[in-house]
VOBA-1610 file (N, C-alpha, C; in pm, whole numbers, padded with zeros to 5 digits, always signed):
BEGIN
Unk-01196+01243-00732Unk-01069+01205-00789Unk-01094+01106-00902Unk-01029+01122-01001Unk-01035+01084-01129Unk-00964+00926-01111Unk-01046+00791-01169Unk-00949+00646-01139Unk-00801+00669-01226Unk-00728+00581-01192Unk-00585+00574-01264Unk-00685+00465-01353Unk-00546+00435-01465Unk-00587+00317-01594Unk-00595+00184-01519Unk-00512+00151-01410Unk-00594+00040-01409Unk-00694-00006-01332Unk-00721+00069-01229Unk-00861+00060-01180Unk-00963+00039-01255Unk-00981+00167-01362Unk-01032+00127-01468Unk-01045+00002-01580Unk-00934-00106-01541Unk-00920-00234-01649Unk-00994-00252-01548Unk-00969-00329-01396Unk-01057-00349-01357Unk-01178-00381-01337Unk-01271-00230-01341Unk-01362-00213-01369Unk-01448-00311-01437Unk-01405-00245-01549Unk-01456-00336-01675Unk-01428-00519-01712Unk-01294-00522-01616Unk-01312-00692-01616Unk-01312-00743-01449Unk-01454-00794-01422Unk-01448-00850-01271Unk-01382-00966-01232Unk-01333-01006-01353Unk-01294-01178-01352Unk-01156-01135-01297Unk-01126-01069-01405Unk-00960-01004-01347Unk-00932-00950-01226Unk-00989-00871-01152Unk-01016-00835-01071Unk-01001-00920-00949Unk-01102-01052-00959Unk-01130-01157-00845Unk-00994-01182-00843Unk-00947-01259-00942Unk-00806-01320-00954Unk-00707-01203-00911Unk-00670-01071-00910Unk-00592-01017-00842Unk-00660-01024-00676Unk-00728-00977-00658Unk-00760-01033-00494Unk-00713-01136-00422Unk-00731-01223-00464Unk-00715-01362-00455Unk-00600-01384-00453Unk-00534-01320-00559Unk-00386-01343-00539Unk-00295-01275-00415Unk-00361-01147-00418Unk-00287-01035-00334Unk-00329-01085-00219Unk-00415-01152-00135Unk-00473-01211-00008Unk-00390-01316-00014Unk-00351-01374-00078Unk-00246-01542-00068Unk-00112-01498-00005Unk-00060-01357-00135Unk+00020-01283-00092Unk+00083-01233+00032Unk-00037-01141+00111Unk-00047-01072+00212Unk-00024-01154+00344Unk-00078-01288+00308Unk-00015-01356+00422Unk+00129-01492+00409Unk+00185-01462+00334Unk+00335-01483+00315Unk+00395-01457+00381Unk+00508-01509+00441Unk+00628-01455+00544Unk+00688-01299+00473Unk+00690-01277+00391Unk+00719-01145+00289Unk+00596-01085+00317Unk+00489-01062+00286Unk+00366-00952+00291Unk+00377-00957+00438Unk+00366-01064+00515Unk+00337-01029+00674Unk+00457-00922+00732Unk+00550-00978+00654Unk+00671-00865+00725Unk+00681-00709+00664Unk+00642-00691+00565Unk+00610-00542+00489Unk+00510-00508+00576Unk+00352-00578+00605Unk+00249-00510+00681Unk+00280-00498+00822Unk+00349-00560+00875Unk+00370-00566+01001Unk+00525-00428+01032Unk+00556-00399+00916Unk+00648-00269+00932Unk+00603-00140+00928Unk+00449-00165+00764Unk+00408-00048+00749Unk+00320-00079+00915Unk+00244-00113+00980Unk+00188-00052+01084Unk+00275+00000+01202Unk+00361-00057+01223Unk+00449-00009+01311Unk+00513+00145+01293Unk+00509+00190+01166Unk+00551+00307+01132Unk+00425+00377+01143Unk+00350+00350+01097Unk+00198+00417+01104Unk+00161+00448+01261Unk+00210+00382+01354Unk+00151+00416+01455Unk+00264+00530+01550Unk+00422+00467+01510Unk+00453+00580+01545Unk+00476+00741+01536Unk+00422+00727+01379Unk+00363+00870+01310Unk+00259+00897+01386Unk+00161+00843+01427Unk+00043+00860+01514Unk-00027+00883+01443Unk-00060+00826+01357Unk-00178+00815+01204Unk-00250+00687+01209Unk-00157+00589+01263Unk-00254+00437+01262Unk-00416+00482+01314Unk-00485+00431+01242Unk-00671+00408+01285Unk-00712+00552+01300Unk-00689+00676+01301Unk-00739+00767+01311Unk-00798+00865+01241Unk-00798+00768+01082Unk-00893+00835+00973Unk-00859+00977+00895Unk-00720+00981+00930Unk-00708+01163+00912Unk-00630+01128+00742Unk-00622+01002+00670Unk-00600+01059+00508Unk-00469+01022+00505Unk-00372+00996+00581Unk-00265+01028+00592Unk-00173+00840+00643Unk-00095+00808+00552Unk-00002+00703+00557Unk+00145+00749+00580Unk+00253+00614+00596Unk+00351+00676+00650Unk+00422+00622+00513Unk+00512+00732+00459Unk+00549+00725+00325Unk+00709+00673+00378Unk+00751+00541+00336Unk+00855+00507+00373Unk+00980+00512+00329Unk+01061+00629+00328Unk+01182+00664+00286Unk+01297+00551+00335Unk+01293+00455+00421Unk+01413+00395+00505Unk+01367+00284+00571Unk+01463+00209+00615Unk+01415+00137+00750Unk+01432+00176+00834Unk+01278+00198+00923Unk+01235+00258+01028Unk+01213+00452+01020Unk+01214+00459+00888Unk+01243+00569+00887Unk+01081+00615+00791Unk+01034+00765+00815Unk+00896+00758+00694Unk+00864+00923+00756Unk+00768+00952+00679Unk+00685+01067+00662Unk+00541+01059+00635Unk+00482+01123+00684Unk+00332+01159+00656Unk+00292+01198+00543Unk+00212+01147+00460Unk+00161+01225+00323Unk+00046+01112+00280Unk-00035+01210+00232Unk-00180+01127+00154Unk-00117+00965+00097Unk-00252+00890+00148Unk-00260+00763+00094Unk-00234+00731-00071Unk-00305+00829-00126Unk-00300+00764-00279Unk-00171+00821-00314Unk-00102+00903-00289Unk+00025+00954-00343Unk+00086+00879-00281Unk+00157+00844-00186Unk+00210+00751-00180Unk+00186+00568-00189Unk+00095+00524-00230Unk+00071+00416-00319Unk+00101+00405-00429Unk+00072+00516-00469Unk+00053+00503-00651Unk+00250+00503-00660Unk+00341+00518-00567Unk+00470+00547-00655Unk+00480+00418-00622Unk+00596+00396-00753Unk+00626+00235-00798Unk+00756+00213-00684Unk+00750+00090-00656Unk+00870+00061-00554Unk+00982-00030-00672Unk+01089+00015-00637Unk+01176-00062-00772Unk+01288-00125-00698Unk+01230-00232-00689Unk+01355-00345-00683Unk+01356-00347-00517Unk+01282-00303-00400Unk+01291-00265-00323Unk+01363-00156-00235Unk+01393-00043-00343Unk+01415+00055-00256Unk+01330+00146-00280Unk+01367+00268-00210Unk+01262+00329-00209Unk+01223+00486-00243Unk+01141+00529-00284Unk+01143+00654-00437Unk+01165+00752-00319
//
């Protein structure tokens, strides 16, 4: 699979890179990131996809509500404003 563009900035700048990490880890444990991760697993497991390696995330149409479909397709769509594509 071919990178998107900004993986590719990335790439080429590690500095940038560190500093998004860094940021997104500060992030992730926020009362906001903890409560998004702590929803996406809960959906993930009742899809029965949590930990089992099969490719497959829970694409979240709703609250409490989602579908099965490949990881990078559903990452890559933009979330706007918090709802959801």
């Amino acid at each position: 699979m071919e990178k998107g563009k900004t993986q590719r900035y990335y790439d080429k700048n590690p500095a940038a890179n560190r500093r998004r990490l860094k940021q997104q880890a500060k992030y992730n444990k926020s009362r906001e990131g903890l409560k998004i991760r702590v929803a996406a697993n809960k959906l993930n497991e009742k899809l029965g996809t949590y930990g089992n390696g099969d490719g497959k995330d829970a694409s979240h149409t709703g609250t409490n509500k989602g579908k099965l479909e490949s990881k990078s397709k559903n990452r890559r769509r933009p979330r706007m404003g918090g709802k959801y594509a």
